[in-house]
N, C-alpha and C positions, 0 to 999 in steps of 0.2 A: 771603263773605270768602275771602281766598286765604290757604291753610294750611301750612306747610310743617312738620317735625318734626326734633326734635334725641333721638336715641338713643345706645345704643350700651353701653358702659362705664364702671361707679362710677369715683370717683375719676379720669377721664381726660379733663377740663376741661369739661363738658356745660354746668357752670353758668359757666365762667369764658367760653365762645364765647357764652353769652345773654346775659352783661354787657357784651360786644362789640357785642354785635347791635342791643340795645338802646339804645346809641349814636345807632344812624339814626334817627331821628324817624318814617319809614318805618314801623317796624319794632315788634313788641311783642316780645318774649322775654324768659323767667324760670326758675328750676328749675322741678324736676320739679312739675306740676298735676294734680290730681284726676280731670283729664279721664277719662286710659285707665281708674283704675280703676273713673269710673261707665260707662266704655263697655260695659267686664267685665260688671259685674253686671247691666247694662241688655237684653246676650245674653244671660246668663243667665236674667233675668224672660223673656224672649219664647221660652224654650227648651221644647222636647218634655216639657222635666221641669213644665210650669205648665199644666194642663187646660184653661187661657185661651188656649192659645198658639194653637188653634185658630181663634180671631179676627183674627189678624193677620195680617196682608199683607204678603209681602216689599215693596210700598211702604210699607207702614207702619211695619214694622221700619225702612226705610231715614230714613224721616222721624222717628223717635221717637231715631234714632242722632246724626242730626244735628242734633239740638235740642237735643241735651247739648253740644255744641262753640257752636253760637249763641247756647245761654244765659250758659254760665259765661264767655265771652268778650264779651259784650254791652255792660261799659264800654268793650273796645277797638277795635270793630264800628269806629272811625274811621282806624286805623292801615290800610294798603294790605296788609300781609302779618302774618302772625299766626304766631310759632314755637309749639307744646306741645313739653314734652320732659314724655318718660318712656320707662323701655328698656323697657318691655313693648309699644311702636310695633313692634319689629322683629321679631316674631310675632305681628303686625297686618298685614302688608303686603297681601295681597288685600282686608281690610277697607278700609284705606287709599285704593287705587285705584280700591274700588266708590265712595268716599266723592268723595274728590279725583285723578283720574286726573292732575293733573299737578303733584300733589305729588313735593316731594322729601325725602328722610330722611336726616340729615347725624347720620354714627355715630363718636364720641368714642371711641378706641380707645386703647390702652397697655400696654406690657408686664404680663402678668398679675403675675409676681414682683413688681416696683414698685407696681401694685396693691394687694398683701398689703402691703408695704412702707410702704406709707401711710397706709392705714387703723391698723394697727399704731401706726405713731406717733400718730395721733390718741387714742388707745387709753390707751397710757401719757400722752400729755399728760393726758389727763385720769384721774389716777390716782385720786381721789376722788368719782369718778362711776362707777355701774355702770351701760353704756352699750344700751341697749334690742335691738343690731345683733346679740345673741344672748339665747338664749331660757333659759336656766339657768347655774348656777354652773360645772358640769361641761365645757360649752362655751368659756366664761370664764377658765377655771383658765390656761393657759400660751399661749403662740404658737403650739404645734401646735395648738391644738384649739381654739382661736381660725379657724387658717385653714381647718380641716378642715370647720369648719360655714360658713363663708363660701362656700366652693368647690361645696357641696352644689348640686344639680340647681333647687332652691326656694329658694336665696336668694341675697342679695345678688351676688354677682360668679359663682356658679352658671351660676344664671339667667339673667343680663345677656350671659353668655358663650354659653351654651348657644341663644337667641333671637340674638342678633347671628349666628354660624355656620347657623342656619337661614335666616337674609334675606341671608347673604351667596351661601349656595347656591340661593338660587330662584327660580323662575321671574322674580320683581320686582327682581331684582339693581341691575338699569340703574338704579331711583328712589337706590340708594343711595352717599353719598361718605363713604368715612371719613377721619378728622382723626384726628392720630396726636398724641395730649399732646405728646412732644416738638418733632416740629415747631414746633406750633402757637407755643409756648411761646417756641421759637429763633427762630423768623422769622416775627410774628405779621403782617406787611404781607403778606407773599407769602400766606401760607396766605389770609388773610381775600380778599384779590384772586381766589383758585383758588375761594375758597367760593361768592363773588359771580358769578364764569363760571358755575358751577355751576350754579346758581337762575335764570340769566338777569337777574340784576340787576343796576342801573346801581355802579359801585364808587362806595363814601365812606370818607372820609380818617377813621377811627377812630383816639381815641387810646392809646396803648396805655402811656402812662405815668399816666395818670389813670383808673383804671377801677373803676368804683364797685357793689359787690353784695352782700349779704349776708343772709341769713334765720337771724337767731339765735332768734327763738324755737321756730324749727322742730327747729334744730339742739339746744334745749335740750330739748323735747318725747325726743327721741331718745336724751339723756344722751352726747352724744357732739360736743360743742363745736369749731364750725370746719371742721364737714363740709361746708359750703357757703359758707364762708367766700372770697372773693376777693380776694387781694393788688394793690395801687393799680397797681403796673408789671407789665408783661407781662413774663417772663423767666424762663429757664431754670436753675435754679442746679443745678448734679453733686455730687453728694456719694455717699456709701457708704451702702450698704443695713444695715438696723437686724436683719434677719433673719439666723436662725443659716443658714451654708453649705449645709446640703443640703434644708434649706427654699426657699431661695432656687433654687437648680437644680431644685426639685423644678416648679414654677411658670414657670421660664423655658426659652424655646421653644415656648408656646403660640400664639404671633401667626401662624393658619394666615392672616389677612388679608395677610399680604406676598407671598405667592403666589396670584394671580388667573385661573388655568389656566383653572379650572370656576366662574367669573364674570364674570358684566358690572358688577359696580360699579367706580365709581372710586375711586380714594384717594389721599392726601395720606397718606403711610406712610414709615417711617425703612426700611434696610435690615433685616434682621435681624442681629442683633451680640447676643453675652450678655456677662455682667461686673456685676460685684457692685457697678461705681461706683468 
């Protein structure tokens, strides 16, 4: 099968560019899949730490890796190209190109404050749900401390951030394009025509006022409703951020992607601008 991956950034359209994608008929893409994390555990079994490990052959390692991507995608073995999204691809990237050397990794990026911003609101919409994206009350308790465990090195937007700045700085640069929410959002023809050069694919006419996606039971599993939720039209609406002021400065100015010095990736990126909306 030919692989490609979508990474990058919570909240910064990862799943609204799969409901795009999956458009082409070409083409399979979904939220985030199980893949990466039985790849995780799959290194893990074959690790120094398993007295078995001794038996295994980096072919066999190679083969036992890629039998987790042939299985779990096995109904869609018919579609021509096959997207996985999960941000943990982009501290994968030499796994990636032992696997599929001419893969590419298309990374959903977004101002971090708008980020926090979002989530946030998803947070309060559901004010009668206590939302699984933190681990105790104490975390839970206000907006500070809400974003302060998000931001952490191990979780959600952390993580995402901390793994996206490693694959923007490395040697595998070139494999990756990042798609910046706004753009995408403003002018979804252009962006998706840049995506499609990208990948070497033939362009198709996606529509972008009809666009159909949603995983509620996931999102309900999670206690956090509409995290993967996709609006019918493609569109950018501006509004003012829900974060108190020095919360919101505190998170803006992280987009070190707008500067490409010490990179070969591409990007589809806004300038950098701050402002509360």
């Amino acid at each position: 099968m030919k692989a490609q991956f979508i990474s990058g950034l919570p909240r910064s359209g990862s799943t609204l560019l799969a409901a795009l994608l999956r458009q082409n008929p070409r083409f399979h893409s979904a939220m985030t899949s199980p893949v990466g994390g039985l790849v995780d555990r799959m290194l893990e079994a074959m690790s120094e730490d398993n007295e078995f490990s001794v038996f295994i052959s980096p072919e066999q390692k190679r083969a036992l890796i890629m039998s987790i991507f042939s299985a779990y995608y096995q109904p869609q073995l018919h579609k021509k190209v096959i997207f996985d999204t999960n941000r943990l691809w982009c501290s994968k990237l030499p796994l990636i190109k032992e696997l599929f050397p001419e893969a590419k990794v298309i990374c959903c990026v977004r101002n971090i404050a708008w980020i926090m911003d979002s989530i946030e609101i998803l947070i309060r919409r559901n004010a009668f749900d206590v939302s699984r994206l933190f681990n105790n009350p104490a975390e839970r308790a206000t907006v500070y401390s809400r974003t302060e465990a998000l931001s952490q090195g191990s979780r959600l937007v952390g993580y995402a951030y901390n793994a996206l700045k490693e694959a923007f700085y490395s040697e595998q640069s070139a494999s990756l394009l990042l798609v910046d929410y706004e753009i995408l959002t403003i002018n979804p023809a252009k962006t998706m025509l840049l995506i499609y050069e990208f990948l070497g694919e033939e362009p198709f006419e996606h529509d972008f006022e009809n666009v159909q996606y949603q995983e509620p039971e996931f999102d309900k599993r999670l206690q956090t409703k509409g995290l993967h939720q996709v609006r019918a039209k493609v569109e950018f609406e501006p509004r003012k951020t829900i974060l108190p002021p020095d919360l919101f400065e505190r998170f803006d100015g992280l987009s070190f992607w707008t500067d490409a010095t010490n990179s070969r990736a591409s990007a589809i990126v806004a300038k950098p601008h701050s402002g509360r909306g």
